[in-house]
C-alpha positions in Angstrom: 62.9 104.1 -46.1 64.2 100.6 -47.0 65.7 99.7 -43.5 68.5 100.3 -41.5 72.2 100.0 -42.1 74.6 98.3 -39.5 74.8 101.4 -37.6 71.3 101.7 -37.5 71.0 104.7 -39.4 67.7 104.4 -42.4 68.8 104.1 -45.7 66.4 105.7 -48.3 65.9 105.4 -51.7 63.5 106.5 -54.4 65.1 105.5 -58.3 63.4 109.1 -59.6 64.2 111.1 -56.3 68.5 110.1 -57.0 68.3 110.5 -60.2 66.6 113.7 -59.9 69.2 114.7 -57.6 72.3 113.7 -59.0 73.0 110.9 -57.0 72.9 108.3 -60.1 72.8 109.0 -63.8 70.1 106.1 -64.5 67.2 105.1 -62.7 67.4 101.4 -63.7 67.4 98.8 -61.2 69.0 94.9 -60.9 68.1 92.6 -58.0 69.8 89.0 -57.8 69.7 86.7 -54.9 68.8 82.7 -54.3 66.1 81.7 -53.2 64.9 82.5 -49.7 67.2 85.4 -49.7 64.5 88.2 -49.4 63.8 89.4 -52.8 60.4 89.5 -52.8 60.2 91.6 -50.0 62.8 93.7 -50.8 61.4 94.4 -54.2 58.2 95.2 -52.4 60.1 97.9 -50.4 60.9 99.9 -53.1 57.6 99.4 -55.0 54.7 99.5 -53.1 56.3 102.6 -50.5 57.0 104.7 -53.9 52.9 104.4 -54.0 53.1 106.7 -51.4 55.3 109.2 -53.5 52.6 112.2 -55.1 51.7 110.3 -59.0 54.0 108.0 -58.9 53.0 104.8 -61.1 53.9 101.2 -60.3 53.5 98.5 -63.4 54.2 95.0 -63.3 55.1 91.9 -65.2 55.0 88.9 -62.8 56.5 85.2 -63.9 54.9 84.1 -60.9 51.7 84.7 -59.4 52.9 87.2 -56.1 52.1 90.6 -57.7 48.5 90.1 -58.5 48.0 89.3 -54.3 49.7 92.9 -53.6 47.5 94.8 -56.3 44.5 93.1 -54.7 45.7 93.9 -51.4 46.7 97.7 -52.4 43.7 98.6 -53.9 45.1 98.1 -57.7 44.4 96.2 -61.0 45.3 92.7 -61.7 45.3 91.0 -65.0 45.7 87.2 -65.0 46.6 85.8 -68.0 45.4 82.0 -68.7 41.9 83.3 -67.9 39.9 82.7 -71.0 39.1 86.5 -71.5 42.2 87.5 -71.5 44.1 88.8 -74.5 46.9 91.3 -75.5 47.7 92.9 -79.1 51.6 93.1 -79.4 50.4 95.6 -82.3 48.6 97.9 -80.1 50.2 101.4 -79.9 49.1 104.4 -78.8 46.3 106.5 -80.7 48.2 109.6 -82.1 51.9 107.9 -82.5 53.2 109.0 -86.0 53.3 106.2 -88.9 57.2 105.6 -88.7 57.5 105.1 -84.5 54.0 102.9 -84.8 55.6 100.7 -87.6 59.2 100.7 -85.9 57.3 99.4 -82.1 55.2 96.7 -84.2 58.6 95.3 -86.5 60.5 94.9 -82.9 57.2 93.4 -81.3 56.7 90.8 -84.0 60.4 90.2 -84.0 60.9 89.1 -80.8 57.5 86.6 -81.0 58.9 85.0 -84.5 62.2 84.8 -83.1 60.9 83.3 -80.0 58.6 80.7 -81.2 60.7 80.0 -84.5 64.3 79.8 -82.2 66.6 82.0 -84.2 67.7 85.4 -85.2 65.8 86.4 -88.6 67.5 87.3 -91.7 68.2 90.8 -93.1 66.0 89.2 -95.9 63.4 88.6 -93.2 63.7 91.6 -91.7 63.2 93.5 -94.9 59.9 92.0 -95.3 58.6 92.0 -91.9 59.4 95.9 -92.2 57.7 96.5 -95.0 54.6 94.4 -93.7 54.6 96.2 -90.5 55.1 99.8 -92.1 51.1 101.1 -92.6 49.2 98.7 -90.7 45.7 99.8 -89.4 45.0 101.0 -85.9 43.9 97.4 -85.3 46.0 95.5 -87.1 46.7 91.6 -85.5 49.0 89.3 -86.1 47.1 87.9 -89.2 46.9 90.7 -90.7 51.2 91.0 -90.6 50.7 87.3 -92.3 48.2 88.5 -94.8 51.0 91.1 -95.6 53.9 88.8 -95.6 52.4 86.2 -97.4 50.6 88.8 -100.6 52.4 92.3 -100.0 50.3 95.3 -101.7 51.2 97.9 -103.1 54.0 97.0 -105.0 54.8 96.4 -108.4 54.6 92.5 -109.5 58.3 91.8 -109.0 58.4 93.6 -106.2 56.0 91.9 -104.1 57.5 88.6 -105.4 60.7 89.7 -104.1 58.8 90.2 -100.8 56.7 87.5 -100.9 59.7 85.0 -101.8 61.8 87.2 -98.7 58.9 86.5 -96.5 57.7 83.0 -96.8 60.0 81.6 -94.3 58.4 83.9 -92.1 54.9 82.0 -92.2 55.4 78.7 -90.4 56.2 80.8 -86.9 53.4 83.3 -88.2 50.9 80.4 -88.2 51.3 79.2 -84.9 50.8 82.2 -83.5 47.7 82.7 -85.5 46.3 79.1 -85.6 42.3 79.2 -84.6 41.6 78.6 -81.2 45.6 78.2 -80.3 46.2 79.2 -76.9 48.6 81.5 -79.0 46.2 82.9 -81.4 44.1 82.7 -78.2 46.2 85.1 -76.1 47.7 87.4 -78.9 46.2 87.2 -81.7 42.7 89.2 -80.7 41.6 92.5 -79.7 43.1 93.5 -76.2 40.8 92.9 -73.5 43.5 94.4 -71.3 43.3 98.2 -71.4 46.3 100.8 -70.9 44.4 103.5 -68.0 47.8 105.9 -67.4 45.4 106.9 -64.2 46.4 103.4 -62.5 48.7 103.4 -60.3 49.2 100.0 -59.7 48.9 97.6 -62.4 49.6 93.9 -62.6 50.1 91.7 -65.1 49.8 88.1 -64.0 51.6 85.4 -65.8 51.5 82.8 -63.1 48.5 81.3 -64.1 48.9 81.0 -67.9 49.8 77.5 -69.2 50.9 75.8 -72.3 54.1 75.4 -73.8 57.2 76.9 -72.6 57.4 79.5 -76.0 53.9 81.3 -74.9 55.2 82.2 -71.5 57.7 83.8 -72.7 56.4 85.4 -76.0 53.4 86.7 -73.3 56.2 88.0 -70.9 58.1 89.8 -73.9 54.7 90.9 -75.8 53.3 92.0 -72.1 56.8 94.1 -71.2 56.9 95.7 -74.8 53.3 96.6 -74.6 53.5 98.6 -71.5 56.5 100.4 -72.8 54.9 101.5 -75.8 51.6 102.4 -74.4 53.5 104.2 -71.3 55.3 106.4 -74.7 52.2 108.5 -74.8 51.4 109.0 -71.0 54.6 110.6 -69.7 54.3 110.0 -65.8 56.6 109.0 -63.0 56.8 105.0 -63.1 58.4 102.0 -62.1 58.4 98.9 -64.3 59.0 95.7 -62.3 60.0 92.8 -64.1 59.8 89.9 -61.8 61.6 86.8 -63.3 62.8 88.9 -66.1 65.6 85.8 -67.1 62.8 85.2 -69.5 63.4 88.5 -71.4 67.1 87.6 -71.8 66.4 84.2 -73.0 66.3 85.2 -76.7 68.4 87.8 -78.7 65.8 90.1 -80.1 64.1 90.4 -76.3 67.5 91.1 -75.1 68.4 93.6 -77.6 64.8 95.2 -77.4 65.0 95.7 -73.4 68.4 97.1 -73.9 67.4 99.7 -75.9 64.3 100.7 -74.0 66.5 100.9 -70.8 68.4 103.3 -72.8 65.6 105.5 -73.5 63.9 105.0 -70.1 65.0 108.4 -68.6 63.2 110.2 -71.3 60.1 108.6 -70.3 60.7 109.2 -66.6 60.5 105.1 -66.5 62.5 103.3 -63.9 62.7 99.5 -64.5 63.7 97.0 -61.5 64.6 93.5 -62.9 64.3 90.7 -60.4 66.6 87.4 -61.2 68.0 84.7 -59.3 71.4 83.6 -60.5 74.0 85.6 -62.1 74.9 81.9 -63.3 71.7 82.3 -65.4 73.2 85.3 -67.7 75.4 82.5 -68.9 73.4 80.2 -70.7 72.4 83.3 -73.0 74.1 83.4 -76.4 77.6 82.6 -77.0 80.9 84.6 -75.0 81.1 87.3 -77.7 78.0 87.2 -79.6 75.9 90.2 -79.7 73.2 88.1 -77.6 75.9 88.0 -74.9 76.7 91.6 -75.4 73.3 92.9 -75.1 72.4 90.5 -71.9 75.3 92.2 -69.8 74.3 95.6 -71.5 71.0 95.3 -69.9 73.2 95.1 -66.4 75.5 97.9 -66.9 72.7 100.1 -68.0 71.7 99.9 -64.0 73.0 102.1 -61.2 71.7 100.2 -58.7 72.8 96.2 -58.2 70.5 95.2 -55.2 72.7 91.7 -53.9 71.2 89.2 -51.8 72.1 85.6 -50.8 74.7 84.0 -53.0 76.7 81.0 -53.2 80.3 81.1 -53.6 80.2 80.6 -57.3 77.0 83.1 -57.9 79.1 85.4 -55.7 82.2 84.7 -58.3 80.3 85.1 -61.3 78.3 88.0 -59.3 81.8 90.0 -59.1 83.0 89.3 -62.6 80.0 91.0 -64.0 79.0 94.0 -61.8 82.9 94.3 -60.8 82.5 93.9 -57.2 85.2 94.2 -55.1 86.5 91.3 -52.5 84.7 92.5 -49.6 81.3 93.2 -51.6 81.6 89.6 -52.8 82.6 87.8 -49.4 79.3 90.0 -48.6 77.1 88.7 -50.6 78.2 84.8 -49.6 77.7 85.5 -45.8 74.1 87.8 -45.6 71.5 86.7 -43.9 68.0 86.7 -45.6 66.5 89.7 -45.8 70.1 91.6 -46.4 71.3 93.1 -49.3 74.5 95.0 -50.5 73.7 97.9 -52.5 76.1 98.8 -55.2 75.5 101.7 -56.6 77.2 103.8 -59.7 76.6 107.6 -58.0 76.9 110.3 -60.1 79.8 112.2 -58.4 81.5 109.6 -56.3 81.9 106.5 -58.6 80.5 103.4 -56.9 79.9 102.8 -53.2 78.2 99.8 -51.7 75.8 99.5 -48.7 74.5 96.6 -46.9 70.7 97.2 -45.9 68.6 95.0 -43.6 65.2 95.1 -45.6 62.7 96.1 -42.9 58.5 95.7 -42.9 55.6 96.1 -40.4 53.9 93.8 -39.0 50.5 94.5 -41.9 53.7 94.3 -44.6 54.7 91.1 -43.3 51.4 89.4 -43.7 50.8 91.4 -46.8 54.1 90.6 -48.6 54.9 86.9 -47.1 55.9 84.6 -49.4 57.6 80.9 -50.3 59.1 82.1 -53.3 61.2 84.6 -53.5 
């Protein structure tokens, strides 16, 4: 149970039990709400109680540092990244995935790192030779070997790889900060992963709070993190939820953007539900231009929920809120007048079109101490 409903009836709700059911045709989740408004314990609500649900999985990727506390506290694993030990392959992939799928995951994970830390969309030319580069790479491969590729392609006949090579090269400044020596880049993603994938988990944290440095390595870490439990999740088909707390940072940049849309699209396949925790729908604004296909694929990645989880708002929030979920005037005079810890529930059903509930989030005394926190 979430929590009661004005009435005081309990409202329920498990993102695989209604879609199993029929009630909605996705199992993806949006949460938006200011600060203060209850998100953190709201998200907890439908996180930590599906724990209680027979093999259900709960993974993580935390912008703050709130989710690592909970796994301690719940008997799960926490990863902090910014401790010295800690580093992630973007090329890892599952042992057994055929040659086309591993290359296709490795091209979109390198993508969205070159095009975060270079700012800007790659070329087709690019893209043609970080495909090629990406196609047969060993079971180890790291990011230096994609630049060894790129920068002296193999393989090929000699106008070939000069076609490549001359395709490539303005590939290689982006490619060599992520793999200076002893970068915190290089540092963080380009070495074996100390971070292991156990599908047997079934609480697992990934920590970004604690990781500093420029504002590019948060978010290649936050998109490299996210894509690396998707892929490795591809080869242990189990019930899970995927939280994304602060997930604004995987809309920031077009190939993120485009990348999440497309794994929300293949989610139900994997039996993966995905929650997405922002604060503003103000925020969704500042990505791409009205029109552009960075636009497009930000408010994809909303539509593709059922479920639009509504706290606290301001009057314009609550505007903006309604232009993009297509609230109605009630659902967005709503939103402007909750109290914290109340959210309206719009939901996409299956047979009914949408309907709307407004849910006082409730917690026990233990999940009040447990979940209590300034920022969310």
């Amino acid at each position: 149970m979430i929590g009661p409903l004005p009435d005081g009836s309990p409202f329920s709700f498990d993102a695989h039990s209604w879609y199993r059911s029929g009630i909605t045709n996705a199992m993806n989740i949006s949460m938006l709400g200011s600060t203060g408004s209850g998100k953190s314990t709201t998200a907890c609500a439908i996180a930590l109680r599906a724990l209680a649900h027979q093999g259900r999985k709960v993974m993580v990727v935390d912008g703050k540092s709130d989710w690592a506390r909970y796994a301690d506290a719940y008997g799960g694993v926490a990863v902090r990244f910014g401790e010295p030990d800690i580093a992630l392959n973007p090329l890892d992939v599952p042992a057994g995935l055929d040659a086309a799928s591993a290359g296709e995951q490795r091209m979109r994970a390198v993508r969205v790192l070159l095009e975060i830390v270079g700012e800007r969309r790659l070329t087709d030319v690019e893209l043609l030779a970080l495909s090629r580069a990406t196609a047969e790479l060993p079971a180890d491969a790291r990011l230096t070997d994609v630049r060894m590729h790129i920068a002296d392609p193999v393989g090929y006949s000699l106008k070939a790889a000069a076609d490549l090579r001359d395709a490539g090269r303005t590939l290689l400044p982006p490619l060599d900060r992520l793999t200076a020596p002893r970068s915190s880049f290089a540092n963080l993603l380009d070495r074996p992963s100390t971070v292991c994938f156990n599908p047997d988990t079934a609480f697992f944290v990934a920590s970004l709070g604690q990781l500093s440095g420029p504002t590019e390595l948060r978010e290649c870490a936050f998109a490299a993190v996210q894509g690396w439990m998707h892929t490795m999740a591809l080869g242990e088909p189990a019930d899970r939820l995927l939280v994304l707390d602060e997930a604004w940072q995987l809309l920031k940049h077009e190939s993120a953007a485009v990348a999440h849309a497309e794994r929300l699209r293949l989610a139900r396949a994997q039996n993966l539900a995905t929650m997405m925790i922002m604060h503003r729908p103000g925020d969704i604004a500042m990505f791409g231009q009205p029109g552009s296909t960075h636009r497009a694929s930000v408010e994809t990645v909303f539509h593709l929920s059922d479920v639009h989880i509504l706290g606290h708002l301001t009057a314009d929030d609550a505007a903006q809120a309604q232009q993009l979920l297509r609230l109605n005037i009630t659902e967005t005079q709503t939103i402007r007048d909750v109290c914290t810890g109340e959210f309206l529930w719009s939901v996409e059903t299956a047979v009914s079109g949408r309907r709307s509930w407004l849910v006082q989030t409730a917690r026990s005394e233990r999940e009040a101490r447990l979940w209590n926190t300034k920022a969310g």
